[in-house]
C-alpha positions in Angstrom: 0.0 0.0 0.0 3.2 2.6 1.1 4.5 1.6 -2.0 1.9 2.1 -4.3 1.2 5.8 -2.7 4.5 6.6 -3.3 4.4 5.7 -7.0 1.5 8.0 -6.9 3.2 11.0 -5.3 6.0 10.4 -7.8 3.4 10.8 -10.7 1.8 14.0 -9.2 5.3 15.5 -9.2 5.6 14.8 -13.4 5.7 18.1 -15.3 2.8 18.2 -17.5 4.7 18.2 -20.5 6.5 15.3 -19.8 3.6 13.3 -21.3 3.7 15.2 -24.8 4.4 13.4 -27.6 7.6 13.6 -28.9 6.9 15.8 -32.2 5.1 17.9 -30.5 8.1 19.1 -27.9 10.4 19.2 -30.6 8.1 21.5 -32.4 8.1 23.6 -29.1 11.9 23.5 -29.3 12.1 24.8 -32.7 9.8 27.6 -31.6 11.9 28.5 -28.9 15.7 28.5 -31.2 13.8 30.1 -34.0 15.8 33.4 -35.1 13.7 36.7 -34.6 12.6 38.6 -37.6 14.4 41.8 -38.0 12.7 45.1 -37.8 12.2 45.5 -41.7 11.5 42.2 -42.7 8.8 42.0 -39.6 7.5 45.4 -40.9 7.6 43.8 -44.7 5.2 41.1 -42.7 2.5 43.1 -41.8 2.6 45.1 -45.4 1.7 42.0 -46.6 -1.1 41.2 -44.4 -2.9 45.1 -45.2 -4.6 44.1 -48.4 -5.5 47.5 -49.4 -2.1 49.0 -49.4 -0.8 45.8 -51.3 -3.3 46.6 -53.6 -2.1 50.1 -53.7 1.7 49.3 -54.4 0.4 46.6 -57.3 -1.0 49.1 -59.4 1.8 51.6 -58.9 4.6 48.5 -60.2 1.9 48.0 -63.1 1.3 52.2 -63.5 5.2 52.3 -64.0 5.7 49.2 -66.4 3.0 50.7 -68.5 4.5 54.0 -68.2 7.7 52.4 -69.3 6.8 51.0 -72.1 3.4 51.9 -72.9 4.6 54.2 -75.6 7.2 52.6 -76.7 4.7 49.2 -77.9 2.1 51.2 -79.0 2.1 51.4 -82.8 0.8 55.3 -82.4 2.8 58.4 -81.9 2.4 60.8 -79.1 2.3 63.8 -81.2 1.7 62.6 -84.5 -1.7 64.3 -85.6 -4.0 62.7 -88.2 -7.4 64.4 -88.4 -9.7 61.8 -90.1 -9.3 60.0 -86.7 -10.2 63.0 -84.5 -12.7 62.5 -81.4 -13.0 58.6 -81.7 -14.6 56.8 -79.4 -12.3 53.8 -77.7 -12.4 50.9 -80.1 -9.4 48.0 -80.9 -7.6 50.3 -82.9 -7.7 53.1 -79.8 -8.2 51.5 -77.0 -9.0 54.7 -75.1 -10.2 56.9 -78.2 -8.7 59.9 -80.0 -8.3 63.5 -79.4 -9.1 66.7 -81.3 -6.0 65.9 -83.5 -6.5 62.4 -84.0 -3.6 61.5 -81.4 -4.1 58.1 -79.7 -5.0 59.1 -76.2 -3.7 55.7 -75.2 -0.4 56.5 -76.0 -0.5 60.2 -74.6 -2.2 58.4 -71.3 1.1 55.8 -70.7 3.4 59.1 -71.6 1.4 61.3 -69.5 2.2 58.9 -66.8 5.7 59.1 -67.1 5.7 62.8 -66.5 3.6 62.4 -63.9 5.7 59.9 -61.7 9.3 61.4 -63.0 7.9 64.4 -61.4 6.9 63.1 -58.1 10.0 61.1 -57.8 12.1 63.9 -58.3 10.3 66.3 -55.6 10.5 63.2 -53.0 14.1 62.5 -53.8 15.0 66.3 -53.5 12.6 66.8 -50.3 14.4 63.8 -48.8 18.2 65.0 -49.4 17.7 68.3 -48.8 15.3 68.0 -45.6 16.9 65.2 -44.3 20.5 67.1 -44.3 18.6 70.0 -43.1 16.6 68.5 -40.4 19.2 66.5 -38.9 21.6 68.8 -38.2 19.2 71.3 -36.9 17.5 68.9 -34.5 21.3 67.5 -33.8 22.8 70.8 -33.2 20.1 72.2 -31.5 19.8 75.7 -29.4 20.9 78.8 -31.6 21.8 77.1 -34.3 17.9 74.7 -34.5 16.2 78.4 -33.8 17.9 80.0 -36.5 17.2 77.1 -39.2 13.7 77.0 -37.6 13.2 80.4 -38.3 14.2 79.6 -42.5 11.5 76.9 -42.3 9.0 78.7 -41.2 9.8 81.6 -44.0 9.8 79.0 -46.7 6.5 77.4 -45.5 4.1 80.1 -45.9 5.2 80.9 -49.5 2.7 79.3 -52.0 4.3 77.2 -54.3 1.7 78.7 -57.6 3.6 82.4 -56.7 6.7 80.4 -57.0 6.1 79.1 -59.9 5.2 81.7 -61.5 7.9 84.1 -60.5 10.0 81.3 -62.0 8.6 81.2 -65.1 9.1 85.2 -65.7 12.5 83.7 -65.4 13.2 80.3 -66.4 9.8 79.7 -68.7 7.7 77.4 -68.5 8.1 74.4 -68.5 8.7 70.8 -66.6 12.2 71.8 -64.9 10.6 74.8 -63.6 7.4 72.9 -62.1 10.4 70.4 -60.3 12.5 73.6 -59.4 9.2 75.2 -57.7 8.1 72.3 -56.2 11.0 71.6 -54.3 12.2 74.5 -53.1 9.5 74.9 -50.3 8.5 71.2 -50.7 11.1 70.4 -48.4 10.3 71.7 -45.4 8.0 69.2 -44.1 10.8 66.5 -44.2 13.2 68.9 -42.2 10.4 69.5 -39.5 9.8 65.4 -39.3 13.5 64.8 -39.2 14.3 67.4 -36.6 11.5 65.7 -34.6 12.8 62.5 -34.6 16.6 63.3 -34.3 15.5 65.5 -31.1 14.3 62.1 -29.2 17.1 60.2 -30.5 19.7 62.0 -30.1 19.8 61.3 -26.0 19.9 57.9 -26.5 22.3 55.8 -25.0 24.4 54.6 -27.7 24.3 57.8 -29.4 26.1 59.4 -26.1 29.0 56.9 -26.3 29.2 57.6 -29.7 29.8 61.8 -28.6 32.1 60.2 -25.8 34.5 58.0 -27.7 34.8 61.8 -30.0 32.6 61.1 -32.8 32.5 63.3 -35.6 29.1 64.9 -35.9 28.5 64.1 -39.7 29.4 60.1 -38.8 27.0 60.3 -35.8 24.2 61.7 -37.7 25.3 59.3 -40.8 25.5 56.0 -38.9 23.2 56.1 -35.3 20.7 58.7 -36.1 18.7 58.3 -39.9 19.1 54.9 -40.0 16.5 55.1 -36.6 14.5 57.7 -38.8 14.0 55.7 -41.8 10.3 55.1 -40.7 8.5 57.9 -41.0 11.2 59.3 -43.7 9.6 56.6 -46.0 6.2 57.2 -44.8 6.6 61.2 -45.8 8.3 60.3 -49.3 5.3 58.1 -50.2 3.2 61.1 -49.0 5.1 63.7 -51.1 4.9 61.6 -54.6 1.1 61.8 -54.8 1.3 65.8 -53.7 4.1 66.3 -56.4 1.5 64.4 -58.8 -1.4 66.3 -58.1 0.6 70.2 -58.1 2.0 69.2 -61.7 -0.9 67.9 -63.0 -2.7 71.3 -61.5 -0.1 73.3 -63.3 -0.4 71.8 -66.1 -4.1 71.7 -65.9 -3.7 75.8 -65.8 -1.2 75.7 -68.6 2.0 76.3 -66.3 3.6 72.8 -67.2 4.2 70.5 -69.8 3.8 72.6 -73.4 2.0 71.2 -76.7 2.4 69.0 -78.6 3.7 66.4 -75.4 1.3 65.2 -72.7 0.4 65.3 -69.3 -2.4 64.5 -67.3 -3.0 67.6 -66.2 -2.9 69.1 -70.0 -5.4 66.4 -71.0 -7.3 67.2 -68.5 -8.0 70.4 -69.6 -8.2 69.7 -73.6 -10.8 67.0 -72.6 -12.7 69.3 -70.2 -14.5 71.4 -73.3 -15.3 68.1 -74.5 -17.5 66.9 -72.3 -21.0 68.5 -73.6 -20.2 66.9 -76.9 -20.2 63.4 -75.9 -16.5 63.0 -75.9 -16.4 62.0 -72.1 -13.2 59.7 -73.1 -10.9 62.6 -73.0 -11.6 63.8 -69.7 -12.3 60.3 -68.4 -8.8 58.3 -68.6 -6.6 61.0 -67.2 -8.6 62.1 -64.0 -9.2 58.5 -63.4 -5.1 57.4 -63.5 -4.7 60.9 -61.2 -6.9 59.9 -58.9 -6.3 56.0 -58.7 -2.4 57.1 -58.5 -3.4 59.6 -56.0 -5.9 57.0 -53.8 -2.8 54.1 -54.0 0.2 56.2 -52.8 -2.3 57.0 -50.1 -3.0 53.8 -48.8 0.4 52.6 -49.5 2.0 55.2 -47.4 -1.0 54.6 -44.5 0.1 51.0 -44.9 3.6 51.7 -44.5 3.1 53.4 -41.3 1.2 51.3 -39.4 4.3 48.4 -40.8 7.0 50.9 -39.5 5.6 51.7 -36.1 7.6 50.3 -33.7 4.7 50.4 -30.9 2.6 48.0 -33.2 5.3 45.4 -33.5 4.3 41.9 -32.2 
């Protein structure tokens, strides 16, 4: 009877795992020795699981093929006129009709594109080295030297990027380079106020103190321990700025202060097919305001999607 009590005790003492099959501890194993995902390929994770901003970043890769090479397979010309085929409706010869002129509005459509996103990637690649060298040493530096660069900002942000334009024009023409040069030179400012932000909680960090004890250089410590910690919202700003770039040049243009006849742009179909519209010619107006605002809507979601992926407090 003692004996078989103590076999009992013994039993009661078991861990309750010890009675898991065999599989099924190594798979807890595994689970336990399995590497950690890194913070972009755990952010590249939950991308994947926000459907709509997936959706968003597929139809910009297939918006840029097109744009790519669009043109160049189409058998029409841009600005080739041929006025027996003027104001066609879309049929398999034109897939998306024909203008006044009898140019193939597809064609005009894909190279309209490719003004579109050339200028939006050049104002976010600007924006980013110019504020970002701008931000960081301001929020690095700080005191005097922040409230003097501050106080440029500030200047820069309440001038209207149309007056600019157009005081660059009296100067430079009109034209795409001047669109670029106006809509950088204040579009900047909003990535030097995010990057001063950031820098100014980072830069009291612990590692980024021994890096000011061991001596150094400011340029290094900025380079190495501080943007790479800002990356984040820097690429949740540059997906932000693209779609704004977009929408000013195809404005512009729109009031005839971009792209000039006989190339394309949204912006100048836009307003050729706006006239159009009482005669039945709704094609012309229709293809580029939908591609502005479907380019507009995904860079949206894609950039809402990448913050919620970058946040840090959301990690799992």
């Amino acid at each position: 009877m003692a004996e078989r009590k103590w076999k009992e005790n013994q039993h009661n003492n078991v861990p309750d795992d010890w009675f898991k099959p065999l599989d099924k501890k190594k798979g807890d194993a595994e689970a336990v020795v399995r590497p950690s995902l890194s913070y972009w390929q755990d952010a590249w994770r939950r991308l994947l699981k926000n459907k709509l901003a997936m959706a968003g970043l597929v139809f910009l890769v297939l918006l840029t093929i097109m744009a790519i090479f669009g043109p160049i397979f189409s058998p029409h010309s841009v600005t080739q006129t041929n006025l027996p085929n003027q104001n066609q409706a879309p049929s398999s010869t034109h897939l998306f009709g024909t203008d006044e002129l009898g140019r193939d509005v597809f064609t005009r459509t894909w190279y309209g594109a490719r003004i579109s996103l050339f200028v939006g990637l050049m104002a976010a690649l600007i924006d980013f080295l110019i504020g970002v060298i701008y931000g960081g040493v301001a929020g690095y530096k700080g005191g005097r030297t922040d409230n003097a660069m501050m106080r440029v900002v500030e200047v820069l942000y309440g001038l209207p990027y149309l007056l600019v334009v157009i005081l660059l024009m009296v100067v430079m023409g009109p034209g795409l380079l001047t669109i670029i040069i106006a809509l950088t030179v204040t579009g900047w400012v909003g990535m030097a106020r995010i990057v001063r932000g950031q820098v100014l909680q980072i830069k009291n960090y612990e590692f980024v103190l021994a890096s000011k004890t061991f001596g150094t250089k400011t340029s290094r410590i900025i380079r190495k321990n501080l943007l790479p910690n800002t990356m984040g919202p820097i690429i949740v700003q540059m997906t932000l700025t693209v779609p704004a770039a977009i929408f000013a040049e195809a404005f512009l243009s729109f009031l005839g202060l971009g792209v000039q006849a006989p190339y394309a742009s949204w912006g100048v179909m836009a307003n050729d097919g706006l006239s159009t519209i009482i005669s039945g010619h709704w094609w012309r107006l229709f293809f580029p305001a939908f591609f502005i605002s479907m380019t507009m809507f995904a860079f949206n979601v894609l950039g809402d999607g990448l913050q919620d992926a970058l946040d840090p407090k959301l990690r799992r």
